[in-house]
C-alpha positions in Angstrom: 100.0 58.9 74.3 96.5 60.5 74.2 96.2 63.8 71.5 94.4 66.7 71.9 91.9 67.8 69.3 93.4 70.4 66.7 91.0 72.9 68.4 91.4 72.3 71.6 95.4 72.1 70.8 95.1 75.6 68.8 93.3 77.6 71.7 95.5 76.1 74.4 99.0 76.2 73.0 98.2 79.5 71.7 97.0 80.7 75.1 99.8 79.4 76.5 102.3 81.4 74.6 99.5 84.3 75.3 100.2 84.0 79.0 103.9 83.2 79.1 103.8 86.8 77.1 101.2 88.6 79.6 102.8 86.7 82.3 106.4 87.4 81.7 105.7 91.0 80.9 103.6 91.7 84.0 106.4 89.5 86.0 109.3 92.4 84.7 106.5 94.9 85.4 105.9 93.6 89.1 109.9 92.9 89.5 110.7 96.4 88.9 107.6 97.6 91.1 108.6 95.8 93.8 112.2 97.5 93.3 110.6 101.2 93.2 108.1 100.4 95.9 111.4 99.8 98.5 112.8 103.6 96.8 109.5 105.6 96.6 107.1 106.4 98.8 103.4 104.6 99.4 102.1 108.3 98.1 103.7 108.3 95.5 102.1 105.5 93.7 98.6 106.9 94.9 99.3 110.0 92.6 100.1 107.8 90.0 97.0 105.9 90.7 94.9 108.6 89.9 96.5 110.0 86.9 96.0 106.0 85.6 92.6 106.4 85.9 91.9 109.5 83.3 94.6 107.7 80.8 92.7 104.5 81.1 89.4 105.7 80.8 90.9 107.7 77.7 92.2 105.2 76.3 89.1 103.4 76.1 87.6 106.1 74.1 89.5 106.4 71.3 89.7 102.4 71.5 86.1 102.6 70.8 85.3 99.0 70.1 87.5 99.1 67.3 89.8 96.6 68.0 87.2 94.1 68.8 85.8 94.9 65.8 88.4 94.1 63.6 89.4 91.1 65.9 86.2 89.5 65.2 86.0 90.3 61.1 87.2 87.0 59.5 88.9 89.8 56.5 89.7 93.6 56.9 90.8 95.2 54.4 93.4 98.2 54.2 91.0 101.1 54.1 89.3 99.6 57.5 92.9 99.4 59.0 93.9 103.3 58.1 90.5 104.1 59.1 90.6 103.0 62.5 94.1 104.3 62.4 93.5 108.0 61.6 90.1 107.8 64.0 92.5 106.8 66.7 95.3 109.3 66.3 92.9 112.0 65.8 90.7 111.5 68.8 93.9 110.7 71.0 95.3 113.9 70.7 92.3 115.6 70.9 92.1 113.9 74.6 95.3 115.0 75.2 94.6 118.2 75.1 91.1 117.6 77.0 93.0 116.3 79.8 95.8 119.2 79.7 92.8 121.6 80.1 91.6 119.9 83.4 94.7 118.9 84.6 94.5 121.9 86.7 90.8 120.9 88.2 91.5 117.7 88.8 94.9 118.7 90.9 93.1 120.9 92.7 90.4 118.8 93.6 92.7 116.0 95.2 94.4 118.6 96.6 98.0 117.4 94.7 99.6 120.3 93.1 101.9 118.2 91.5 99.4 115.8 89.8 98.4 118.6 87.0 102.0 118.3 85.7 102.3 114.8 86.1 98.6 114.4 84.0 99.9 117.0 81.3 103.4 114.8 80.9 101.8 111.3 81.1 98.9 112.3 78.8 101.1 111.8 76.1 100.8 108.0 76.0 97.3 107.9 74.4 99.2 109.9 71.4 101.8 107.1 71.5 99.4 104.1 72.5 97.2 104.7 69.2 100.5 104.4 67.0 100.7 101.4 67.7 97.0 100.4 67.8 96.1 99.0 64.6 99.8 97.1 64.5 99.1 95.4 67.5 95.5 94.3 66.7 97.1 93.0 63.3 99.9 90.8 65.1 97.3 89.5 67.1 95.1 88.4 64.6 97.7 87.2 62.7 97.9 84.8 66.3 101.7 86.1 66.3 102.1 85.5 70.5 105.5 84.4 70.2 106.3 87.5 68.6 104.4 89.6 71.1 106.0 87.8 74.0 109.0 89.0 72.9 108.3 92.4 72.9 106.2 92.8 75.7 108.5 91.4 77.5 111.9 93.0 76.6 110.0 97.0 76.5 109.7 96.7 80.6 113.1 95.6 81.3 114.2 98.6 79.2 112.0 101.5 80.5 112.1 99.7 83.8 115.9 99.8 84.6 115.7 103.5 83.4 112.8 103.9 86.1 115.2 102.4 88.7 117.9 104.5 87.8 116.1 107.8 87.7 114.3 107.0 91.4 118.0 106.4 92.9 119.2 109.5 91.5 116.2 111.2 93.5 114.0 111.7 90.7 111.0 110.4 93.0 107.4 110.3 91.6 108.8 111.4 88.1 110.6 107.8 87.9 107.5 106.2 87.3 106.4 108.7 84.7 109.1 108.7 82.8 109.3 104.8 82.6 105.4 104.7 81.9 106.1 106.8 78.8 109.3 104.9 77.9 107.5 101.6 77.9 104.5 102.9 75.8 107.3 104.2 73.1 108.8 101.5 72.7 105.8 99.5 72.4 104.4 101.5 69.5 108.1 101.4 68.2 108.7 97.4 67.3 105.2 96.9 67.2 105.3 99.2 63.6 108.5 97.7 63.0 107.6 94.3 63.2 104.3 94.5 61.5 105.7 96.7 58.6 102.3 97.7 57.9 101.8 101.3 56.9 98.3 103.3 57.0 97.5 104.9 53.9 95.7 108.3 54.1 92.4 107.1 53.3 89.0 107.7 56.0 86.2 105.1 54.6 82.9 106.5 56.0 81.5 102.9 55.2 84.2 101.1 57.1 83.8 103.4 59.9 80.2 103.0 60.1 80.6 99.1 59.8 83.2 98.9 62.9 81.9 101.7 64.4 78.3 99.8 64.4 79.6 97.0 66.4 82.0 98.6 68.3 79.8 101.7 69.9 78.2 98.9 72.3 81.4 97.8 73.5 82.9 101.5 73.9 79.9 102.0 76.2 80.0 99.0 78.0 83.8 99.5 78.4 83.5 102.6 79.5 81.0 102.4 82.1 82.9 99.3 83.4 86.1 100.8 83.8 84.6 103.7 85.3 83.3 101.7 88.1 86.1 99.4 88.2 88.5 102.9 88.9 85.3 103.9 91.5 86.9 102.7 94.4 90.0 104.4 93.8 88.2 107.7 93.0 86.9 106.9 96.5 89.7 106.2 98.3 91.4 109.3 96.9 88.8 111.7 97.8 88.3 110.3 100.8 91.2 109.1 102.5 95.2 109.7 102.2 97.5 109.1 99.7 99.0 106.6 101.5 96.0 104.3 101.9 95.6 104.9 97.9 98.6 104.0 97.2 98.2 100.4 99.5 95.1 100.0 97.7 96.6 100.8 94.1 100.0 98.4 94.9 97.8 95.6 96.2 95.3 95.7 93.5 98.6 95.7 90.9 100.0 92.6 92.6 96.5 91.0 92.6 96.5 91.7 89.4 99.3 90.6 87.7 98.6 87.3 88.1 95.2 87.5 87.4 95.2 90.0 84.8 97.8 87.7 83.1 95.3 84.5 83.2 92.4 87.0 82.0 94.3 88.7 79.0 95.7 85.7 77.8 92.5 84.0 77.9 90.9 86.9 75.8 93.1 87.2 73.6 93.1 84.3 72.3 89.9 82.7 72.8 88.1 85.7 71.4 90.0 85.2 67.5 89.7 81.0 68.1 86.0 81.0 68.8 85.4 83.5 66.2 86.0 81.1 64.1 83.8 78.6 65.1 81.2 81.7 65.2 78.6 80.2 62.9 79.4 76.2 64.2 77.7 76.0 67.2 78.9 72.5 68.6 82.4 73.4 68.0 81.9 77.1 69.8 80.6 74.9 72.5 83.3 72.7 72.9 86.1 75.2 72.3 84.4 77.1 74.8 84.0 74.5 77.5 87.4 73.3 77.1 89.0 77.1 77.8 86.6 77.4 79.9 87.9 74.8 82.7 91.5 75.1 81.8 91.2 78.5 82.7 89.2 77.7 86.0 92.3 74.8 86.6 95.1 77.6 86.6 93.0 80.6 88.1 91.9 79.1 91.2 95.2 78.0 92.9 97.0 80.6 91.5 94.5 83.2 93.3 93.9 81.6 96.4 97.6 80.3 97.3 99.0 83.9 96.7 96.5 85.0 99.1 97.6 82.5 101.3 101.4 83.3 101.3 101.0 87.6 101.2 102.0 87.8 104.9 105.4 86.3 104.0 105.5 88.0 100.6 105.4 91.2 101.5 107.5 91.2 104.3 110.5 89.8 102.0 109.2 91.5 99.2 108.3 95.2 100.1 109.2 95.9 103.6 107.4 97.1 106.8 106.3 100.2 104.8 103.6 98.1 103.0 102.0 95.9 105.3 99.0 97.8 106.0 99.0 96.2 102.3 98.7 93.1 103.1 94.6 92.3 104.1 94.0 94.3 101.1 95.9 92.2 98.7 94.5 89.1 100.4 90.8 90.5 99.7 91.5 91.5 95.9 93.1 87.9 95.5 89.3 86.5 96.4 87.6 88.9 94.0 90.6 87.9 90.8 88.9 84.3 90.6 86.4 85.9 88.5 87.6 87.9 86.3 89.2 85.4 83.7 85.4 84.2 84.0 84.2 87.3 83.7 85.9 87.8 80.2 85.2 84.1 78.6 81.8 85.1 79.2 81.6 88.0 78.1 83.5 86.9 75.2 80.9 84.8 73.3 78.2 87.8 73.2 81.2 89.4 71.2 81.7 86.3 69.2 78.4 85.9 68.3 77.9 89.3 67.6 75.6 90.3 70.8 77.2 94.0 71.6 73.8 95.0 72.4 73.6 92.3 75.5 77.1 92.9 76.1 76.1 96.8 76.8 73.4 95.8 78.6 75.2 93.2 81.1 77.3 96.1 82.0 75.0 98.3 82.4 73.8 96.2 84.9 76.9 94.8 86.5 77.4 98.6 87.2 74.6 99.0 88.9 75.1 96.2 90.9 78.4 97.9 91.7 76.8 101.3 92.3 74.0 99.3 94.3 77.1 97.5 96.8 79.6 100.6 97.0 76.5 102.6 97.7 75.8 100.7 100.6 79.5 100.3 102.0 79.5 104.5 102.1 75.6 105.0 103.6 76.6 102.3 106.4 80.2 104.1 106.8 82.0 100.8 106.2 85.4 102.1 105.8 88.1 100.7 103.3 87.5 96.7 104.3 83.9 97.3 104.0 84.7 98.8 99.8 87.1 95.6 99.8 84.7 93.3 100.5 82.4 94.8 98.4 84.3 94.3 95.6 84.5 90.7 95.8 80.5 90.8 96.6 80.5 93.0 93.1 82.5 90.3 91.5 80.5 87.3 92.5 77.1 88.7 91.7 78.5 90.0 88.0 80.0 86.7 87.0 76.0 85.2 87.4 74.9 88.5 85.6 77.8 88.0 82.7 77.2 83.8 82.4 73.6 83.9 81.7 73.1 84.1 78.5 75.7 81.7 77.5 73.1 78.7 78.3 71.0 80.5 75.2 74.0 81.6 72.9 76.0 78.1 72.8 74.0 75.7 75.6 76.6 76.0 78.2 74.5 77.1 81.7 75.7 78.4 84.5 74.7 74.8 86.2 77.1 73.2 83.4 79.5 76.0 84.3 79.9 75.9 88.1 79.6 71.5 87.8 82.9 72.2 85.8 84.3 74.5 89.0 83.5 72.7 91.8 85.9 70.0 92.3 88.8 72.2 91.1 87.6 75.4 93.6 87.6 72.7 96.6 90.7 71.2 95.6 92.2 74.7 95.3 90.9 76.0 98.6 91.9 72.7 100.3 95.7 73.6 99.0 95.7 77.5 100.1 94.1 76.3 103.6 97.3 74.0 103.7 99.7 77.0 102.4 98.3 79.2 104.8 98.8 77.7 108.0 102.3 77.3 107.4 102.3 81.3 108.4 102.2 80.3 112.1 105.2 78.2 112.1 108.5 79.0 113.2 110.8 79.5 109.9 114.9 81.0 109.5 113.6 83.4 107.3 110.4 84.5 104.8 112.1 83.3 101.8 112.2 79.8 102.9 108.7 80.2 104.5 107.6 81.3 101.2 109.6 78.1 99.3 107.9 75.7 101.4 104.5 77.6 100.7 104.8 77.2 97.0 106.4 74.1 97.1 104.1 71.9 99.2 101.2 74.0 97.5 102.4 72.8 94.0 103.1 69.2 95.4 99.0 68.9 96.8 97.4 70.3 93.8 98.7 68.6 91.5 98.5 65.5 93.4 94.9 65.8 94.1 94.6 66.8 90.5 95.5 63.3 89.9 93.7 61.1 92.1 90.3 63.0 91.0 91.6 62.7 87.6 90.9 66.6 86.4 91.2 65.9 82.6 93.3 69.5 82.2 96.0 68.3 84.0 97.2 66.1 81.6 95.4 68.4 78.5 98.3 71.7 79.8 101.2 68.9 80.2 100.5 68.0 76.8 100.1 71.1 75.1 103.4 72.8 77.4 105.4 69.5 75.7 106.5 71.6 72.6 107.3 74.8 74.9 109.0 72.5 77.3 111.2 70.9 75.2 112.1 74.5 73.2 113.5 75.8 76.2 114.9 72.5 77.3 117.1 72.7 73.8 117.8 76.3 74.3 119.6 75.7 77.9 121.7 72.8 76.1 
């Protein structure tokens, strides 16, 4: 039988341990969603919504590049680690109390009395998240995903059945505080645990500067892209109910998880492989090229079949109180296919130590956003119209984000979209297919669904075959060693 190349085969088997750990935790995470989502209330998880925003957008600031930073150094030492560890614990509280001060503001502005206590409880996670910070990046550039899977994995179930119990008890929106906080504490927890690594109380002005140099492009960047990426729920918010924020919020989470999944498994890992190859230009290429199109074989159907069966899913999944869910979902599903390409891309300015283009992509990929939602509100467009322009947002950026690839390793975006084509037709030909099973008569949505996934699974993979798409066989062989492992494990 044919081998992969030990590149290739490290990349791969490590991204597929990656996702099975993104996967499986977002899976919990989505299981017990699903679970709340038939207790709470659609406004419920719009309050939440917001509340994520200010954490995320926090947490990005005190991340401040760093972890890329010291993902992409070949050796750090122990002063960079404390260093990064005291920055991070030091400017995490401080936003804590920032966001405690303007909880009151913010409540009053989206007209929630409730979300000020909710911000000033919740807020508490960037004090726990940066614990765990510098453990984390250390596990994963140790390329410990097994590990990780573990406890990414097990943390939700925990915090998750909690959240479960408290919302049956009546607990309401407070259920999914309390398990939001449970699941970062126990993250930080067996993340230091595991690691064993301890900070020393040591602030290296030249380590700072060194990290902090490289890093500052990708805290702006960062920042100005998850501001616009959390736009159009500030939008929705302000202007609409909590209801529709909360259909917006949900859909975009189950959009998400699978796509999220693809994309952070393909980050993580490709972005400590191909710094390897950093200064070997051929190899960067190939290592790139390869993850690029294995990525584009799993993203594509994955994306476009779930879109295909939401009708079904969330009728058997969430109920009648979430089907105004439903075309959103759909539309989100469209704009996930690029944003595992979005981050490959994006990737190799990183890798080839680019920050400054990386800052400047986003800054205009965010115009590009401002330029689209811009138009959606002066032609009064309405929620489909923001939707749409989300996937419009998407397309344009992944052009913006792939062009200087072509100049950094000689992969263009003509090389790049040769590689999609055959795999996006035979993916749209398969969620055509999946699709119009949803005006058939079936017993029930469960076995609507089955034959969905089923039939969709049985097409792709055939077609897969008869244009002979090299990455089929490329993830059966590198799964082998996983297959087998759980094969033994069941005996």
């Amino acid at each position: 039988m044919k081998k992969v190349d030990s590149s290739k085969e490290t990349t791969l088997r490590k991204m597929v341990w990656s996702f099975m750990d993104t996967f499986g935790s977002k899976g919990i995470y989505l299981i017990i969603q699903l679970i709340l989502a038939r207790i709470l209330t659609p406004s419920d998880f719009g309050v939440i919504g917001i509340v994520s925003i200010f954490i995320v957008l926090s947490t990005v600031l005190y991340d401040s590049g760093f972890a890329n930073a010291l993902l992409r150094e070949k050796e750090s030492t122990q002063s960079d680690y404390s260093t990064v560890f005291l920055y991070n614990l030091m400017v995490s509280t401080s936003l804590y109390f920032i966001l405690v001060i303007s909880s009151g503001i913010i409540s009053r502005y989206f007209d929630t009395p409730q979300m000020g206590n909710i911000i000033r409880v919740l807020g508490i996670v960037l004090i726990i998240d940066s614990v765990g910070f510098v453990q984390r990046i250390q596990l994963t550039k140790k390329l410990e995903f097994n590990l990780l899977m573990k406890i990414n994995i097990s943390c939700p179930i925990i915090s998750g059945v909690v959240g479960i119990a408290l919302a049956l008890n009546g607990f309401g929106i407070w259920s999914l505080v309390f398990k939001l906080l449970m699941t970062q504490a126990l993250l930080a927890l067996l993340y230091t645990i595991t690691n064993r690594w301890k900070p020393s109380l040591v602030f290296s002005k030249t380590s700072f500067k060194r990290l902090f140099n490289f890093g500052w492009k990708l805290l702006a960047a960062k920042l100005i892209s998850q501001f616009y990426e959390n736009l159009y729920a500030l939008i929705i918010g302000s202007g609409f109910s909590m209801s529709t924020l909360g259909f917006y919020t949900e859909a975009q989470k189950l959009s998400t998880s699978a796509s999220y999944s693809i994309e952070s498994s393909v980050e993580q890992v490709s972005y400590p492989v191909l710094s390897k190859f950093q200064d070997d230009e051929p190899r960067l290429k190939d290592a790139f090229q390869k993850t690029f199109r294995n990525t584009v074989f799993i993203i594509f159907p994955v994306m476009l079949v779930l879109a295909a069966i939401a009708p079904a899913m969330f009728r058997l999944l969430l109920g009648d109180n979430w089907l105004p869910a439903i075309p959103y979902f759909q539309i989100m599903c469209f704009a996930g296919i690029f944003t595992p390409l979005h981050s490959l891309n994006l990737n190799i300015l990183q890798v080839k130590g680019r920050s400054d283009l990386y800052l400047r992509k986003s800054i205009i990929g965010n115009l590009i956003a401002t330029i689209v939602v811009g138009s959606v509100l002066i032609f009064n467009l309405g929620i489909y119209g923001l939707l749409w322009g989300l996937v419009v947002d998407y397309f344009i950026s992944y052009f913006n984000n792939a062009s200087h690839t072509k100049l950094l390793i000689g992969y263009s975006i003509v090389d790049q979209l040769k590689d999609i084509r055959i795999v996006f037709a035979i993916s749209l030909f398969t969620a055509v297919v999946a699709y119009s099973f949803n005006t058939m008569n079936f017993i029930n949505d469960f076995i609507l669904i089955s034959t969905q996934l089923m039939t969709s699974a049985f097409i792709y993979l055939a077609l897969s075959y008869v244009f002979k798409i090299k990455e089929l066989s490329t993830v059966y062989l590198l799964t082998q060693p996983i297959q087998k492992k759980i094969w033994l494990k069941r005996i």
